[in-house]
VOGU-3710 file (C-alpha; in Angstrom, 3 decimals, decimal comma):
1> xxxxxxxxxx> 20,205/-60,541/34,454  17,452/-59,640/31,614  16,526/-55,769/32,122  12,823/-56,178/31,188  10,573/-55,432/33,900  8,732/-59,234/33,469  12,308/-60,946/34,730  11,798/-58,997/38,153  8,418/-59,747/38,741  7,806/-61,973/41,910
11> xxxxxxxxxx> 6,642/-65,571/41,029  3,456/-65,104/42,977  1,558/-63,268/40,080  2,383/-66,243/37,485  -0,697/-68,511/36,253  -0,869/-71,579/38,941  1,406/-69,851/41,640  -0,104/-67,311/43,755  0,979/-66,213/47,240  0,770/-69,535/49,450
21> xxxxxxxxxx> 2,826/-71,208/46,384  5,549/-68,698/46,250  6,626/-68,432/49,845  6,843/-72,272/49,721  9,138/-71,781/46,444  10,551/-69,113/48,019  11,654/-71,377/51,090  12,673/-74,628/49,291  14,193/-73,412/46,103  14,904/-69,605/46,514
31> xxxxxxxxxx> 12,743/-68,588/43,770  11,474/-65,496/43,920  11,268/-63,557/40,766  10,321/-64,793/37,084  13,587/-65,015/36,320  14,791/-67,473/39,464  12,323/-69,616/38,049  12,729/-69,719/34,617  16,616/-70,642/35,531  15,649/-73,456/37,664
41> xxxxxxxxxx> 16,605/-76,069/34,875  15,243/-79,799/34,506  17,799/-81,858/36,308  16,720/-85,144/34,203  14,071/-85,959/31,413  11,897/-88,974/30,578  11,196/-89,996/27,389  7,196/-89,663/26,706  7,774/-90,682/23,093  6,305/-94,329/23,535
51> xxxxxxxxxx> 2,445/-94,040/24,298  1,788/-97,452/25,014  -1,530/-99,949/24,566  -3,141/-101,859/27,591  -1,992/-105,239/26,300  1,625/-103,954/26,003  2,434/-103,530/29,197  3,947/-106,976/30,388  6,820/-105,741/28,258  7,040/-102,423/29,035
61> xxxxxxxxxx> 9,404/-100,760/31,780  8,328/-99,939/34,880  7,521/-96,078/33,968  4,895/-96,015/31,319  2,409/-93,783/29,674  -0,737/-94,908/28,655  -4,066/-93,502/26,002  -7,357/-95,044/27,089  -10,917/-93,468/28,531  -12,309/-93,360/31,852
71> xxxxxxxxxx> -14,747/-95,988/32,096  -16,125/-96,076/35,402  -14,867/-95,188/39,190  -15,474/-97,020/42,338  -14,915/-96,791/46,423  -13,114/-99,576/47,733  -11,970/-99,936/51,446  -12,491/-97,910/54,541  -10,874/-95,686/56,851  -6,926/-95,286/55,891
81> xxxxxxxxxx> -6,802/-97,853/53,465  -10,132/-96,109/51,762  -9,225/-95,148/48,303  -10,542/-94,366/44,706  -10,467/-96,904/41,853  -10,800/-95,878/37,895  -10,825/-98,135/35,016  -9,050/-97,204/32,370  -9,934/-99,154/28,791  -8,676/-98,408/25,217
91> xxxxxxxxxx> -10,827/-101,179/23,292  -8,537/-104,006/23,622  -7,694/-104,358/27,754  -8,262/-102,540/31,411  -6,089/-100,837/33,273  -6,924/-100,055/37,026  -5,907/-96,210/38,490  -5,974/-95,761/42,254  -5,763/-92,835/44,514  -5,361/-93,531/48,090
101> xxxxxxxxxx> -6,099/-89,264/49,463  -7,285/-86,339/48,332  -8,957/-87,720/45,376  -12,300/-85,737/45,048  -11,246/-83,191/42,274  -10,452/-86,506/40,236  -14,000/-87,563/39,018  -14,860/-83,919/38,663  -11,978/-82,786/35,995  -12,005/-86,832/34,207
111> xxxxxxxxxx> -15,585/-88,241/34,153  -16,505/-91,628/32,955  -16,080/-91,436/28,804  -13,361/-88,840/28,910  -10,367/-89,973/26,610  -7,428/-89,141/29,185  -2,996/-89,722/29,345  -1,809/-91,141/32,177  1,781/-92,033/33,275  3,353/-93,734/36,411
121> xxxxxxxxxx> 4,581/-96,506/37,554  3,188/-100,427/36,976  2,241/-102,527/40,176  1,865/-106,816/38,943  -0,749/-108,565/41,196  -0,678/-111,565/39,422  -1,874/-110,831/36,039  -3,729/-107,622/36,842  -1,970/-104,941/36,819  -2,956/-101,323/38,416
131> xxxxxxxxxx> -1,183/-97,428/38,417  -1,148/-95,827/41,981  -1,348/-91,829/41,771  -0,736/-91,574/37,856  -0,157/-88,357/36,262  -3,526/-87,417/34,688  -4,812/-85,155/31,694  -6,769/-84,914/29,358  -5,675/-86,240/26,061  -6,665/-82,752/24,397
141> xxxxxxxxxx> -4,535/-80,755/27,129  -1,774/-83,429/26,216  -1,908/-82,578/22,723  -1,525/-79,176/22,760  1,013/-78,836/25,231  3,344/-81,150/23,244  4,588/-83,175/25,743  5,099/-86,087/23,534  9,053/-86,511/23,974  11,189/-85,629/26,535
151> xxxxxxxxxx> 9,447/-84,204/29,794  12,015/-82,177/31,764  11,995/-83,363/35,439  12,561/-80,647/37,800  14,489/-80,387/41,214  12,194/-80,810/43,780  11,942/-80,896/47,769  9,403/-83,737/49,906  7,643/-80,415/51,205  6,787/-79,258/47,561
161> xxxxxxxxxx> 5,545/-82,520/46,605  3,418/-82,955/49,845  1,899/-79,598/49,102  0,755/-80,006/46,185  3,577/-78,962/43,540  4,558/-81,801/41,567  7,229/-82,099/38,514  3,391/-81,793/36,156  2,436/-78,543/38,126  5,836/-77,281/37,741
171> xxxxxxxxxx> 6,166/-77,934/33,881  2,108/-76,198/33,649  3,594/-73,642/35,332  6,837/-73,052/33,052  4,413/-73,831/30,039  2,120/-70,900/31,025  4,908/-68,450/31,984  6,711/-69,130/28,458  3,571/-67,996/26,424  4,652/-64,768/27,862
181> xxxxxxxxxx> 5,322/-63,020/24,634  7,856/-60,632/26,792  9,837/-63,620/27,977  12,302/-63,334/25,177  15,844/-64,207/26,607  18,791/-61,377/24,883  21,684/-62,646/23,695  24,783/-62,743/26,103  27,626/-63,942/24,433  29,445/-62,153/21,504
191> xxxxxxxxxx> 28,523/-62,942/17,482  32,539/-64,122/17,054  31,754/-66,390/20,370  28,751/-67,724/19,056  30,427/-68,563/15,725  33,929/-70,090/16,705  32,252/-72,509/19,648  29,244/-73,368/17,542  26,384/-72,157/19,761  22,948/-71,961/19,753
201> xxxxxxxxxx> 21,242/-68,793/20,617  20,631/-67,526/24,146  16,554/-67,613/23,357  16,203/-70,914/21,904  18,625/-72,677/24,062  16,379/-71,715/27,289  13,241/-72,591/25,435  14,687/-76,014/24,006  16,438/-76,529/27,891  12,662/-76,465/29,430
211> xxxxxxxxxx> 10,677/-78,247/26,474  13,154/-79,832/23,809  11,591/-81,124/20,427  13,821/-83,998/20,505  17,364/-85,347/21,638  19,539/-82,909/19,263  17,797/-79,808/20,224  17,874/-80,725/24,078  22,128/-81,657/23,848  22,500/-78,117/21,553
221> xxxxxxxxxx> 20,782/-76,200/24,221  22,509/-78,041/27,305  25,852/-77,560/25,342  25,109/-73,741/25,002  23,894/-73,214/28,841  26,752/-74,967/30,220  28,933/-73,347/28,170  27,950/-69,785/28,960  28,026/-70,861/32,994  31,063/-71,908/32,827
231> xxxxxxxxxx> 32,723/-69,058/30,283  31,197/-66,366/33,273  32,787/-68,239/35,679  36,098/-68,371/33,917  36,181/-65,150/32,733  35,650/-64,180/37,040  38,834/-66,170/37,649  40,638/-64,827/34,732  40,218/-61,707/35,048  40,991/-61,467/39,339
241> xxxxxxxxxx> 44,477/-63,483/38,222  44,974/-60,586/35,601  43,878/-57,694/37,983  46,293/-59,644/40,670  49,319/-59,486/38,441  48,928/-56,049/37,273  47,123/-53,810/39,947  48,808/-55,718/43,319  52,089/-54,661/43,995  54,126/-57,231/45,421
251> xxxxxxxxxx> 57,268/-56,897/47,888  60,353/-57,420/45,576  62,259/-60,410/46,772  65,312/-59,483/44,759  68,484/-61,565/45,752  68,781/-65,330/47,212  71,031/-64,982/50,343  73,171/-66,688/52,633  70,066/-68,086/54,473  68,441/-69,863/51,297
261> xxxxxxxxxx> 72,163/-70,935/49,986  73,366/-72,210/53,403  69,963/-74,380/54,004  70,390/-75,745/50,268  74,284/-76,366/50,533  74,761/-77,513/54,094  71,550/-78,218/55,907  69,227/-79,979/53,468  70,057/-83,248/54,156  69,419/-84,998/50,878
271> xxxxxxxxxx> 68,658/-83,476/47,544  65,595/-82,393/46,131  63,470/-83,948/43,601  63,366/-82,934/40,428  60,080/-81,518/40,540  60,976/-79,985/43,713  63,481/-77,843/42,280  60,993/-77,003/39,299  58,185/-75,424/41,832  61,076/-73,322/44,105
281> xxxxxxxxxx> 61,918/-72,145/40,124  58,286/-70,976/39,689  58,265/-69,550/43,050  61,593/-67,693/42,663  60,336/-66,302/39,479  56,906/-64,923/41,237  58,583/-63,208/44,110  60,812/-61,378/42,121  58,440/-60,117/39,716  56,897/-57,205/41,820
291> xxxxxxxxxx> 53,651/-58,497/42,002  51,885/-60,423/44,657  52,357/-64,159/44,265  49,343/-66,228/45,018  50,736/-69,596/43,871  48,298/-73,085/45,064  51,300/-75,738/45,679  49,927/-79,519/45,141  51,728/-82,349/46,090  50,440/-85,627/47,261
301> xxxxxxxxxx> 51,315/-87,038/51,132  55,168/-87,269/51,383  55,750/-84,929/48,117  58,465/-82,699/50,093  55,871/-79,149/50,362  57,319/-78,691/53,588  60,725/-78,382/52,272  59,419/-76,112/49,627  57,610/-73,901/51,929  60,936/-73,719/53,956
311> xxxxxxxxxx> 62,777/-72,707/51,250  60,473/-69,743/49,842  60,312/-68,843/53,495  64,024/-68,489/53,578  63,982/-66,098/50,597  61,555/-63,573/52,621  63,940/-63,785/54,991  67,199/-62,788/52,884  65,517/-60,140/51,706  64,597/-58,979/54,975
321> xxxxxxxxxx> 61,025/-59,734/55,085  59,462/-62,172/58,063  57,212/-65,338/56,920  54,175/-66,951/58,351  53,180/-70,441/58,308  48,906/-71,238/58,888  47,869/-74,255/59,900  44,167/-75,717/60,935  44,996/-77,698/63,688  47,847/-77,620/66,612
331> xxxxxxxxxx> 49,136/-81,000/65,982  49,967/-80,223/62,598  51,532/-76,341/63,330  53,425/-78,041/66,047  54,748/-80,645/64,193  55,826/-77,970/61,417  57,603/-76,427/63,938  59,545/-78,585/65,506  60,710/-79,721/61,867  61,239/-75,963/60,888
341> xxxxxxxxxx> 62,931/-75,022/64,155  65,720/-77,690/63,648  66,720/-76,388/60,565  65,755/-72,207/61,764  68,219/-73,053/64,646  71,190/-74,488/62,230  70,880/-71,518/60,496  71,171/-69,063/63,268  67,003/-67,460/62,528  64,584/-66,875/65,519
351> xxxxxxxxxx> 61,272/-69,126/64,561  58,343/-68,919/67,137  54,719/-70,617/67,998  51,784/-69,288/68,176  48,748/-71,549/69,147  45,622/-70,740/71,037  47,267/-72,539/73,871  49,831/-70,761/73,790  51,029/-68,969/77,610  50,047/-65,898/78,230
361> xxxxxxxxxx> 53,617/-64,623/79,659  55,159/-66,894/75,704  52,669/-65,063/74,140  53,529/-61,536/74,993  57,247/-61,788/74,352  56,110/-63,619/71,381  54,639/-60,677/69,963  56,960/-58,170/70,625  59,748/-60,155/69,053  57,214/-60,321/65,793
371> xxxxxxxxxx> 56,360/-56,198/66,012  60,336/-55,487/66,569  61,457/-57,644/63,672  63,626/-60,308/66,242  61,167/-63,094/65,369  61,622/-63,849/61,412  59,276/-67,298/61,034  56,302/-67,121/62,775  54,306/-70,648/62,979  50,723/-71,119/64,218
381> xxxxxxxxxx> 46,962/-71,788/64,012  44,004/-69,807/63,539  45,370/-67,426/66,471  47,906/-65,739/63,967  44,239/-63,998/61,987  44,061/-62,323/65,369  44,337/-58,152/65,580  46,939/-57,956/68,032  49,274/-60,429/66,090  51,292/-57,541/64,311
391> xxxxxxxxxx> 54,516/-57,837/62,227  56,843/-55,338/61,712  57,236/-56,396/57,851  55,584/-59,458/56,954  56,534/-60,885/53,105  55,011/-64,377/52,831  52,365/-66,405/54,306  52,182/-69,975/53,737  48,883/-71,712/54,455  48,568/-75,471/54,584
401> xxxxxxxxxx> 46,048/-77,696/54,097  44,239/-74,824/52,169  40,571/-76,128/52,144  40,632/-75,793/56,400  40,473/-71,897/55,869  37,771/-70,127/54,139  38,531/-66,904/51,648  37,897/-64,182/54,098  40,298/-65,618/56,472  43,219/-66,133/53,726
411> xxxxxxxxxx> 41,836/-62,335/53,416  42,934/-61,276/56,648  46,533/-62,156/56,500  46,610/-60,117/53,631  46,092/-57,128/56,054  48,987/-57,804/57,864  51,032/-55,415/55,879  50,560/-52,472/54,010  51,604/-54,067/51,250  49,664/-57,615/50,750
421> xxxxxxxxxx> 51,966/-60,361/51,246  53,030/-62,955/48,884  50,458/-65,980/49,254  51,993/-69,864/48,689  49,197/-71,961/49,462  49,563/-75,342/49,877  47,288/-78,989/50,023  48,643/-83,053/50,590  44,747/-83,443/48,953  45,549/-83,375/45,076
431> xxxxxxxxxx> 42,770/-81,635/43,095  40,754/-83,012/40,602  41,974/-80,752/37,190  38,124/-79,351/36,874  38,254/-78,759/40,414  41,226/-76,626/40,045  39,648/-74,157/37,173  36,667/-73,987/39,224  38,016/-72,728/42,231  41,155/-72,177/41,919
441> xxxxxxxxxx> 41,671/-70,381/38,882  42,308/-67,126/39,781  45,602/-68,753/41,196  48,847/-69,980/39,952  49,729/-74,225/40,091  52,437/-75,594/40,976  52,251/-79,561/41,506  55,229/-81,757/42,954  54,724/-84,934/41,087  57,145/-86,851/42,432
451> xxxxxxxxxx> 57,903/-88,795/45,827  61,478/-88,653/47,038  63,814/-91,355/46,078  63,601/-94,964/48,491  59,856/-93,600/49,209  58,593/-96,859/48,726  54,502/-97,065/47,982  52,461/-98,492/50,960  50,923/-101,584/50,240  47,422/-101,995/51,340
461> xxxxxxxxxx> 44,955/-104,848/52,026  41,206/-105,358/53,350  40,145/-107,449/55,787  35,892/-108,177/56,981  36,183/-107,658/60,181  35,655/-111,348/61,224  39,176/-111,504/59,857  40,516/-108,663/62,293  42,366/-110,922/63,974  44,952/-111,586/61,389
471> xxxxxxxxxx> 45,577/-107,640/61,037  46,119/-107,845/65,113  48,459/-110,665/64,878  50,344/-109,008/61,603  50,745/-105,536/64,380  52,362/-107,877/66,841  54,809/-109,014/64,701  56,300/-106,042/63,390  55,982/-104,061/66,629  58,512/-107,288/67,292
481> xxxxxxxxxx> 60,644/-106,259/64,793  60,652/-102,835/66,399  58,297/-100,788/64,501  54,920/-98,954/65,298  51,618/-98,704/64,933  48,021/-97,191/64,141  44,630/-98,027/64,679  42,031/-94,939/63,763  38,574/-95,184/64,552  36,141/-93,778/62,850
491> xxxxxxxxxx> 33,722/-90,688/64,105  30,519/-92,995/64,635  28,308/-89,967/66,016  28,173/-86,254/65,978  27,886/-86,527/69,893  31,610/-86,107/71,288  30,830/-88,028/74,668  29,345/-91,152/72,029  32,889/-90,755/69,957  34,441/-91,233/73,100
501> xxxxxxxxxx> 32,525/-93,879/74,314  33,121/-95,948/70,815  36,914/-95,183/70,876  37,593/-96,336/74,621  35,463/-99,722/73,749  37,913/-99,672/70,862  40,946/-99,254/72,871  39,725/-101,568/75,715  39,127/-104,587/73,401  42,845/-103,662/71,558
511> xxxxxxxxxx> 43,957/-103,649/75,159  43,019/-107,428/75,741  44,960/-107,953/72,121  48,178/-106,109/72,690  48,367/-105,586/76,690  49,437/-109,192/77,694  52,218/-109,335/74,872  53,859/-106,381/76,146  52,991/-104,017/73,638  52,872/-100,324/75,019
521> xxxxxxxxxx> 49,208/-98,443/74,222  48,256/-94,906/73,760  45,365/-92,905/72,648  44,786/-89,421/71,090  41,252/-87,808/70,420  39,969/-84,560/69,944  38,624/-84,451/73,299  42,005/-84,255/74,888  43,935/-80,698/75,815  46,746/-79,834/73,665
531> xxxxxxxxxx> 49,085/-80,235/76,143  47,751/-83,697/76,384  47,836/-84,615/72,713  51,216/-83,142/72,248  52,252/-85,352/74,809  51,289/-88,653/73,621  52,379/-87,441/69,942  55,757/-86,891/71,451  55,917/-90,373/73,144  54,534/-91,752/70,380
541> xxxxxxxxxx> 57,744/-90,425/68,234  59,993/-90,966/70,903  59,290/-94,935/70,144  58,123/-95,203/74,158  54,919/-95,990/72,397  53,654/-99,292/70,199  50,976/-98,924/68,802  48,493/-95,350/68,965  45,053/-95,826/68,918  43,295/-92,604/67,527
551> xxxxxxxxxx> 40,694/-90,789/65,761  40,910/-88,958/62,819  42,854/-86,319/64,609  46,222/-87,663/63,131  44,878/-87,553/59,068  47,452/-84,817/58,429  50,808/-83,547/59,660  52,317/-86,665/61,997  55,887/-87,285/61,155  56,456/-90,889/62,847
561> xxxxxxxxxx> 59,597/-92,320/60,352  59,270/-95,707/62,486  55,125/-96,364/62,455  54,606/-99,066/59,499  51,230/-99,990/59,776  47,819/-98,245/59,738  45,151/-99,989/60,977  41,678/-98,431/59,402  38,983/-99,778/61,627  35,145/-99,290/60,062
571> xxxxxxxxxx> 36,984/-98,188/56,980  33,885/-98,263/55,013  32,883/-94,761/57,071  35,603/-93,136/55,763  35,191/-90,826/52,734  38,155/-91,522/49,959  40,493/-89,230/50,179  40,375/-89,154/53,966  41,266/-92,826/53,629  44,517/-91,818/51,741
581> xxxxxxxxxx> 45,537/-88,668/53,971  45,486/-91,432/56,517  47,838/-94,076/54,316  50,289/-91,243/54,207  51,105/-91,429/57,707  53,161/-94,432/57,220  55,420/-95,217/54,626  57,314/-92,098/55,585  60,540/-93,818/56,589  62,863/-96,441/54,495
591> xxxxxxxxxx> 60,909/-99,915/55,503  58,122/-101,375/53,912  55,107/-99,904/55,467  51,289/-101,598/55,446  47,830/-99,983/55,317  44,933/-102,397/56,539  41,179/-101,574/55,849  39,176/-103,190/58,124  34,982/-103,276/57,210  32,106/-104,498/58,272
601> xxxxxxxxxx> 30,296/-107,666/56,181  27,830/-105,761/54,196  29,071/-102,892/51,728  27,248/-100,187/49,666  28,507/-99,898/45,836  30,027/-96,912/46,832  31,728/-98,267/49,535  33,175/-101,344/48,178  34,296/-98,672/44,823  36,196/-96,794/47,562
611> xxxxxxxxxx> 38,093/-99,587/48,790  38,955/-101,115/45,483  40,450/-97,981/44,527  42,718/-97,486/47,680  44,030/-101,018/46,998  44,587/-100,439/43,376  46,257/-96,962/43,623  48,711/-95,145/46,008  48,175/-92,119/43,184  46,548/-89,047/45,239
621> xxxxxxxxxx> 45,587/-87,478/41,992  44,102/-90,830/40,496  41,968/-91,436/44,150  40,888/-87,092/43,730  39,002/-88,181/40,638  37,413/-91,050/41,617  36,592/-89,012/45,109  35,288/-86,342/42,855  32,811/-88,916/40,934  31,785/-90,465/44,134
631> xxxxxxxxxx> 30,996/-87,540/46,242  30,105/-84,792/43,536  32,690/-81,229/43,903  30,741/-79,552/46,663  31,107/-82,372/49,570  35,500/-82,405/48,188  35,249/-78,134/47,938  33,079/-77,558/50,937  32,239/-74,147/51,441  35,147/-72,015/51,367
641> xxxxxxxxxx> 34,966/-70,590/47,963  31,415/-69,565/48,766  31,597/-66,271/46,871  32,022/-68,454/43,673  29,157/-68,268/41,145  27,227/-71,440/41,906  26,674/-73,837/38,960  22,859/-74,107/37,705  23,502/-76,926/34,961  26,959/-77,357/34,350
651> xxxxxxxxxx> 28,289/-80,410/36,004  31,614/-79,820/37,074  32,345/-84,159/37,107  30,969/-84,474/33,056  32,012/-81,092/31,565  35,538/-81,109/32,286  36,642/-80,578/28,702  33,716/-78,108/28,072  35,161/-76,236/31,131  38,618/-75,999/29,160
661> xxxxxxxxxx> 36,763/-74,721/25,970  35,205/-72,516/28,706  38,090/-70,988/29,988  39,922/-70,966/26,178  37,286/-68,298/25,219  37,921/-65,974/28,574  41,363/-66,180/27,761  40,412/-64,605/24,267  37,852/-62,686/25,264  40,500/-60,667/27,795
671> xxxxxxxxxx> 42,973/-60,883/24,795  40,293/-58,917/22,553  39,119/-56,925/24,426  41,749/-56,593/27,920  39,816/-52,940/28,934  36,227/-54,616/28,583  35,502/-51,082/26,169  34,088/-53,110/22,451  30,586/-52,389/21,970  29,811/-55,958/20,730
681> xxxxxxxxxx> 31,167/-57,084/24,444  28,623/-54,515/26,369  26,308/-57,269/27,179  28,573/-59,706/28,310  30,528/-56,919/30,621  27,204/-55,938/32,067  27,066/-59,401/32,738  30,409/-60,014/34,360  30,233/-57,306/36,232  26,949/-58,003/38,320
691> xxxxxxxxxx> 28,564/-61,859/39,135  31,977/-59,537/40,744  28,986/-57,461/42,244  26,906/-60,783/43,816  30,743/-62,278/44,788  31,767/-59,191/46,557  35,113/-57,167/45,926  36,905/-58,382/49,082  36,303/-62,107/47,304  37,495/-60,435/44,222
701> xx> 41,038/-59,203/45,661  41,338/-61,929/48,658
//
């Protein structure tokens, strides 16, 4: 932040603020000082270039700005629909300008004969043609402010605009607060910086960001902006990977034993991909190295992580460590352990379960087999972050489907041992590339690339759902053949009891389908106990069920070999990559497997862009990106990463390469400069070091 006493100074004493205005700010936008507000950047711009004449205007787009003078004002209806009519002439034609409330200060500041801008939108009646609420100054004011050009258009809220703060009182007010001659912005960035990337300076770049002379000086100063945003935010990541790898000890995993060689000789019962064996490579070479491994593992639905995670798991083991395995829901731990546990038990190691149902009595022997050592795997949910769950020398934690768990609870598992634990963090949802700097750049990659041999891509169609029937018909037959079956339905409503109620019409009317054929039902929600889940899941694997009508409470972690269809019903409600999570529960053993889309008639853009992509692509990185342009990186990145420096103007969808340049100049920086000491760098250090301050150290280290 600027050091000048001005950039501190609450909003409410700026020209055209006061106090009423800057609690309102202060509630919508969180602007409080001079500086939160002169960082609130335009988030589009209209060109005001084109002033246009009265008789022009059956050609001109909808927006338009327009010279003329007031020449007289009238009252025309009554009551609500009362309102104020201007007419606007510049010599040649009329224009009519109409406020419908709060329109007394108008004939006051513009009376008849005063030459005045205005700009807004066009309404046709026939040939006459009016402007409801334009913008409106004088055309001296216009002048001088020199908004002929682009107009920054600033982010705004419906209570802002209803009290009185539009996108013109907004720019008056950044106008006025620029004139400011102690608003003068310090450089933050290094001369060598400036030089190699081509940058504008810090000063003019702010200036030219707010009220740009033309197109090149607005793109120079956006360039710059983004730039810097995204070089701080590097540099954060950078910097926390560096302080990982040399201030962390890690536990030395020095030797691969009988364990690891056994399970890769004997057990494994087919061999692993090639890029398989190139990620347990990288993972080897981390967990040897003495420092703590925090390693994000990528690898779309059906990649082979679990055999992976087995593996490293194995090597904590040997070297007479235990390992932990975190998942977000207890379908998913349970089915890793009962996959695990076949392969712990061939091998002669104790593996346990830990779940918040979980017995009392289990529980307690549970966790004195994990404080004595007996217990080497421990599996579970959320209930392994808990105090009381103590090991006696815990190595490794694996957590899957990373973006379930927020930083401060990957945190706590670091506490589980004196010395942190080596972190392998793993996620079936690929990661857009920008995505992956962003927020995960403090971290090591790893990325399995590559299905297993005979995995054979799932082949996927849409149906209306006037055309449902077919997809019913198409169940029938291969439940025939002796496969299986899902149908997911969609959460309609944030109400449980209405989910409920939408799911059981679901599985009545399926009923009436499948029933009378001879085709065996079940259904799994989130409403259900455990227990009760884990039950149907089991029958449901067992093959003593067809066809398992669900919620999204399968999307991750069911193992059925045998289920070849997936039946998507209101597919259009799903978001993309949810839509492919689901996919991957079929296709999983050696038949042909089928995913069906079912939507309703009428489709947004968006919607209709989503399905075209599922049926073009089985790709999980290819659907990430086009996920990522849909839904913009904070509805794919939620919240977890919420110590991150939020983005003011870079755009983490558009600036992808600018991000790379980005994170090319932290790298050089830290090369330059690795104990932050050069005097050149001061500024920027002073810099970096109040973003660690704002993220907090326990984001910094966890």
């Amino acid at each position: 932040m600027e050091t000048h006493p001005v950039w501190l100074q609450p909003v409410k004493f700026l020209k055209g603020v006061g106090p009423a205005r800057a609690a309102l700010l202060e509630k919508e936008l969180g602007i409080v000082t001079v500086h939160d507000l002169l960082h609130l950047f335009p988030n589009r711009y209209v060109d005001r270039s084109k002033v246009y004449r009265i008789n022009e205007l059956q050609w001109a787009p909808a927006d338009v700005q327009v010279y003329g003078k007031i020449a007289s004002y009238r009252i025309e209806g009554s009551g609500k629909t009362k309102r104020l009519v201007a007419v606007l002439e510049d010599g040649d034609a009329a224009l009519e300008l109409v406020w419908f409330r709060n329109y007394g200060w108008v004939k006051e500041k513009f009376p008849p004969g005063t030459p005045v801008v205005v700009y807004g939108k066009l309404n046709w009646f026939g040939k006459r043609v009016s402007m409801v609420h334009p913008e409106t100054e004088t055309a001296e004011s216009f002048k001088q402010r020199g908004y002929l050009g682009l107009v920054p258009v600033y982010p705004s809220t419906e209570k802002l605009t209803k009290r009185g703060v539009t996108n013109k009182v907004f720019r008056q007010i950044m106008f006025d607060a620029f004139q400011n001659p102690a608003i003068r912005f310090s450089e933050t960035l290094p001369g060598w910086m400036l030089r190699d990337y081509q940058l504008t300076g810090k000063d003019e770049a702010m200036r030219s960001v707010h009220f740009p002379k033309d197109m090149n000086s607005l793109s120079r100063a956006q360039y710059r902006l983004k730039f810097e945003e995204l070089f701080f935010l590097q540099l954060q990541l950078l910097y926390k990977n560096r302080y990982r790898k040399t201030k962390i000890k890690g536990h030395v995993f020095q030797k691969v034993g009988d364990y690891f060689n056994k399970f890769y000789k004997e057990v494994l019962p087919f061999d692993l991909t090639g890029a398989q064996k190139r990620v347990v490579r990288e993972i080897r070479r981390d967990l040897r190295s003495g420092t703590q491994m925090n390693r994000l593992l990528q690898g779309d639905v059906g990649s082979g992580k679990t055999v992976v995670a087995m593996l490293s798991m194995l090597l904590a083991v040997d070297n007479g460590f235990q390992a932990a395995m975190l998942a977000p829901t207890e379908i998913l731990a349970t089915q890793h352990f009962q996959n695990l546990k076949k392969w712990a038990d061939a091998l002669g190691i104790q593996i346990g379960l830990l779940t918040g149902s979980t017995k009392k009595s289990e529980r307690k022997i549970l966790l004195n087999d994990l404080q004595s050592g007996r217990l080497h795997i421990l599996v579970g949910t959320h209930a392994l972050l808990e105090d009381n769950v103590q090991f006696r020398n815990l190595g490794l934690t694996v957590i899957d489907e990373q973006h379930r768990f927020g930083v401060a609870q990957r945190a706590k598992m670091w506490k589980k041992n004196q010395i942190p634990p080596h972190m392998l963090i793993m996620t079936a949802t690929p990661i857009p590339r920008t995505l992956a700097m962003s927020h995960y750049g403090d971290l090591d990659v790893s990325v399995i690339d590559e299905l297993p041999p005979g995995r054979k891509p799932v082949e996927t169609h849409h149906l209306y759902a006037r055309e449902a029937q077919k997809a019913y018909n198409f169940v029938r037959r291969q439940v025939k053949a002796g496969r299986q079956a899902y149908i997911v339905f969609p959460l309609i409503e944030e109400s449980k009891v209405l989910d409920l109620e939408s799911l059981m019409e679901g599985y009545d009317r399926l009923a009436q389908q499948f029933v009378p054929s001879g085709i065996r039902m079940g259904m799994v929600h989130g409403a259900m106990k455990p227990a009760e889940k884990e039950a149907v899941m089991q029958a449901f694997k067992r093959g003593d069920i067809d066809v398992l009508v669900s919620t999204t409470v399968i999307e991750v972690g069911v193992d059925v070999p045998n289920a070849t269809v997936m039946i998507i019903e209101s597919a259009q409600r799903f978001g993309l990559s949810q839509l492919h999570q689901l996919r991957g529960r079929v296709g999983r053993g050696a038949d042909k497997s089928y995913c069906i889309l079912i939507t309703d008639g009428k489709l947004s853009e968006e919607a209709r862009t989503r399905i075209r992509t599922m049926i073009e692509t089985n790709d999980g990185f290819r659907i990430a990106e086009a996920d990522l342009r849909l839904r913009g990186p904070g509805n794919i990145m939620g919240t977890q990463q919420s110590g991150m420096m939020r983005l003011k103007i870079a755009d983490l969808v558009k600036d992808g390469l600018l991000m790379q340049r980005a994170r090319n100049a932290a790298a050089r920086f830290l090369e330059k400069d690795p104990g932050m000491q050069l005097p050149e760098h001061q500024t920027t250090v002073r810099i970096f070091k109040e973003n660690f301050r704002k993220a907090g150290f326990w984001n910094f280290i966890g």
